[in-house]
Residue, then its C-alpha position, 0 to 999 in steps of 0.5 A: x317489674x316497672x322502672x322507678x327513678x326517685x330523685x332528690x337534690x339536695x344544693x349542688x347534689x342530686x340524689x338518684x334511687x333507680x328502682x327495678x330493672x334497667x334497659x332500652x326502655x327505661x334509658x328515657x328516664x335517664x335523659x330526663x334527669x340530664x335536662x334537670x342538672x343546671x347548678x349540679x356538681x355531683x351525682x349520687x346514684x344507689x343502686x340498692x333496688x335496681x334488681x336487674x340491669x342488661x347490657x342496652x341499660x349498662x350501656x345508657x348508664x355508662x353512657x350517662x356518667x359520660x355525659x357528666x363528667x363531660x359537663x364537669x359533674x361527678x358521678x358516683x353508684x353505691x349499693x350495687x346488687x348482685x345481678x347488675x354487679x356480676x353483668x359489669x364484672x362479665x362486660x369487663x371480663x370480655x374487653x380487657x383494659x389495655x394498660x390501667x384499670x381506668x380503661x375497664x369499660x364500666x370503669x365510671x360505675x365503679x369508681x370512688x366518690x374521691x375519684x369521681x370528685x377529682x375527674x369532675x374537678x379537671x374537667x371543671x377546670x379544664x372547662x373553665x380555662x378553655x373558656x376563659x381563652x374563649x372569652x380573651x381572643x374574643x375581647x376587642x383590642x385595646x392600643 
Protein backbone atom coordinates (compact mmCIF):
# COMPACT_ATOMS: atom_id res chain seq x y z
CA UNK A 1 0.00 0.00 0.00
CA UNK A 2 1.29 3.70 -0.80
CA UNK A 3 1.99 6.41 1.82
CA UNK A 4 -0.10 9.33 2.51
CA UNK A 5 0.56 12.43 4.66
CA UNK A 6 -2.65 14.46 4.56
CA UNK A 7 -1.79 17.67 6.59
CA UNK A 8 -4.11 20.32 8.20
CA UNK A 9 -3.06 23.70 10.23
CA UNK A 10 -5.31 25.02 12.07
CA UNK A 11 -3.29 28.42 13.77
CA UNK A 12 -0.62 27.08 15.91
CA UNK A 13 -1.79 23.20 15.37
CA UNK A 14 -0.78 21.01 12.80
CA UNK A 15 -2.98 18.22 11.95
CA UNK A 16 -1.22 14.96 10.69
CA UNK A 17 -3.32 12.05 9.16
CA UNK A 18 -0.37 9.33 7.79
CA UNK A 19 -2.10 6.82 5.57
CA UNK A 20 -0.53 3.42 4.74
CA UNK A 21 2.47 2.09 5.67
CA UNK A 22 5.18 3.71 7.67
CA UNK A 23 9.02 2.86 6.85
CA UNK A 24 12.60 3.95 5.25
CA UNK A 25 10.60 5.00 2.39
CA UNK A 26 8.20 7.29 3.58
CA UNK A 27 10.74 9.06 6.63
CA UNK A 28 10.78 11.82 3.56
CA UNK A 29 7.70 12.74 4.01
CA UNK A 30 8.19 13.16 7.57
CA UNK A 31 11.34 15.80 7.06
CA UNK A 32 8.99 17.59 4.76
CA UNK A 33 6.68 18.64 7.40
CA UNK A 34 9.58 19.63 9.76
CA UNK A 35 10.47 22.40 7.27
CA UNK A 36 6.74 23.38 7.35
CA UNK A 37 6.36 24.00 11.20
CA UNK A 38 7.51 28.14 11.57
CA UNK A 39 4.59 29.43 14.24
CA UNK A 40 3.42 25.64 15.21
CA UNK A 41 2.99 24.80 18.90
CA UNK A 42 1.69 21.66 18.80
CA UNK A 43 1.41 18.51 16.57
CA UNK A 44 -1.44 16.43 16.42
CA UNK A 45 -0.91 12.96 14.50
CA UNK A 46 -4.03 10.19 14.02
CA UNK A 47 -2.66 7.16 13.34
CA UNK A 48 -6.34 5.65 12.50
CA UNK A 49 -4.82 4.70 8.61
CA UNK A 50 -1.41 4.07 9.27
CA UNK A 51 -2.10 0.28 8.93
CA UNK A 52 1.62 -1.09 9.20
CA UNK A 53 4.72 0.60 10.69
CA UNK A 54 8.46 -1.35 10.85
CA UNK A 55 11.13 -0.61 13.06
CA UNK A 56 13.16 2.27 10.37
CA UNK A 57 9.48 4.03 10.44
CA UNK A 58 9.29 3.70 14.40
CA UNK A 59 12.34 4.85 14.39
CA UNK A 60 11.80 8.11 12.09
CA UNK A 61 8.59 8.78 13.75
CA UNK A 62 10.51 8.52 17.35
CA UNK A 63 12.95 10.47 15.56
CA UNK A 64 10.51 13.13 14.58
CA UNK A 65 8.72 13.81 17.94
CA UNK A 66 12.49 14.24 18.95
CA UNK A 67 13.15 17.10 16.68
CA UNK A 68 9.72 18.89 18.22
CA UNK A 69 10.17 18.88 21.19
CA UNK A 70 13.62 20.07 20.62
CA UNK A 71 12.11 22.98 18.92
CA UNK A 72 9.71 23.34 21.91
CA UNK A 73 6.41 21.98 19.93
CA UNK A 74 4.13 19.36 21.39
CA UNK A 75 3.48 16.16 19.81
CA UNK A 76 1.00 13.93 20.35
CA UNK A 77 -0.32 10.32 18.22
CA UNK A 78 -4.04 8.96 18.92
CA UNK A 79 -5.81 6.21 17.26
CA UNK A 80 -3.09 3.70 16.87
CA UNK A 81 -3.73 0.62 15.15
CA UNK A 82 -3.02 -2.49 15.99
CA UNK A 83 -0.27 -3.79 14.11
CA UNK A 84 2.10 -0.43 14.73
CA UNK A 85 0.71 -0.78 18.55
CA UNK A 86 1.81 -4.08 19.04
CA UNK A 87 5.61 -3.37 17.14
CA UNK A 88 5.90 -0.39 20.01
CA UNK A 89 4.78 -2.68 22.64
CA UNK A 90 7.37 -5.57 21.45
CA UNK A 91 10.24 -2.40 20.99
CA UNK A 92 9.63 -1.46 24.62
CA UNK A 93 9.44 -5.15 25.61
CA UNK A 94 12.94 -5.72 24.35
CA UNK A 95 14.70 -2.46 25.92
CA UNK A 96 13.36 -2.03 29.47
CA UNK A 97 13.47 1.43 30.89
CA UNK A 98 15.85 1.80 33.43
CA UNK A 99 14.13 3.43 36.21
CA UNK A 100 10.55 5.39 34.82
CA UNK A 101 8.22 4.89 32.09
CA UNK A 102 9.41 7.96 30.48
CA UNK A 103 12.52 6.39 29.65
CA UNK A 104 10.61 3.56 27.39
CA UNK A 105 11.97 4.20 24.01
CA UNK A 106 8.59 4.79 22.17
CA UNK A 107 7.82 6.75 25.34
CA UNK A 108 7.11 10.21 23.10
CA UNK A 109 4.27 8.33 20.77
CA UNK A 110 2.61 7.49 23.73
CA UNK A 111 2.31 10.20 25.66
CA UNK A 112 -0.82 12.45 26.59
CA UNK A 113 -1.67 15.47 25.11
CA UNK A 114 -1.35 17.24 28.67
CA UNK A 115 2.02 15.42 28.61
CA UNK A 116 3.33 16.34 25.31
CA UNK A 117 1.97 20.28 26.23
CA UNK A 118 3.75 20.27 29.37
CA UNK A 119 7.33 19.06 27.95
CA UNK A 120 6.82 21.34 25.06
CA UNK A 121 5.93 24.34 27.54
CA UNK A 122 9.96 23.79 29.61
CA UNK A 123 11.41 23.40 26.87
CA UNK A 124 9.81 26.59 25.16
CA UNK A 125 10.68 28.11 28.26
CA UNK A 126 14.02 26.60 28.71
CA UNK A 127 14.64 27.94 24.88
CA UNK A 128 13.45 31.30 25.81
CA UNK A 129 15.66 31.76 29.10
CA UNK A 130 18.93 30.61 27.13
CA UNK A 131 17.92 32.97 24.80
CA UNK A 132 17.33 35.81 26.75
CA UNK A 133 21.15 35.12 28.48
CA UNK A 134 22.26 35.07 24.97
CA UNK A 135 20.93 38.37 24.08
CA UNK A 136 22.08 40.04 27.73
CA UNK A 137 25.98 38.86 27.47
CA UNK A 138 25.66 39.98 23.92
CA UNK A 139 24.47 43.82 24.86
CA UNK A 140 27.00 46.38 24.86
CA UNK A 141 27.85 47.86 28.39
CA UNK A 142 26.46 50.58 29.75
CA UNK A 143 28.85 53.04 32.50
Amino acid sequence: MDFRLMTRRYGPTMHLTPTGELDLETRAALDEVQARLEGVAAVACDMRHLTFMDVTGLHGLTAFARRLGARGIAFFAYNWQPQPRNLMDLVDRLYPPAGHDRNRPTHLLRRSLQDSADAARAMGAALAQQDAARRTADAPRQR
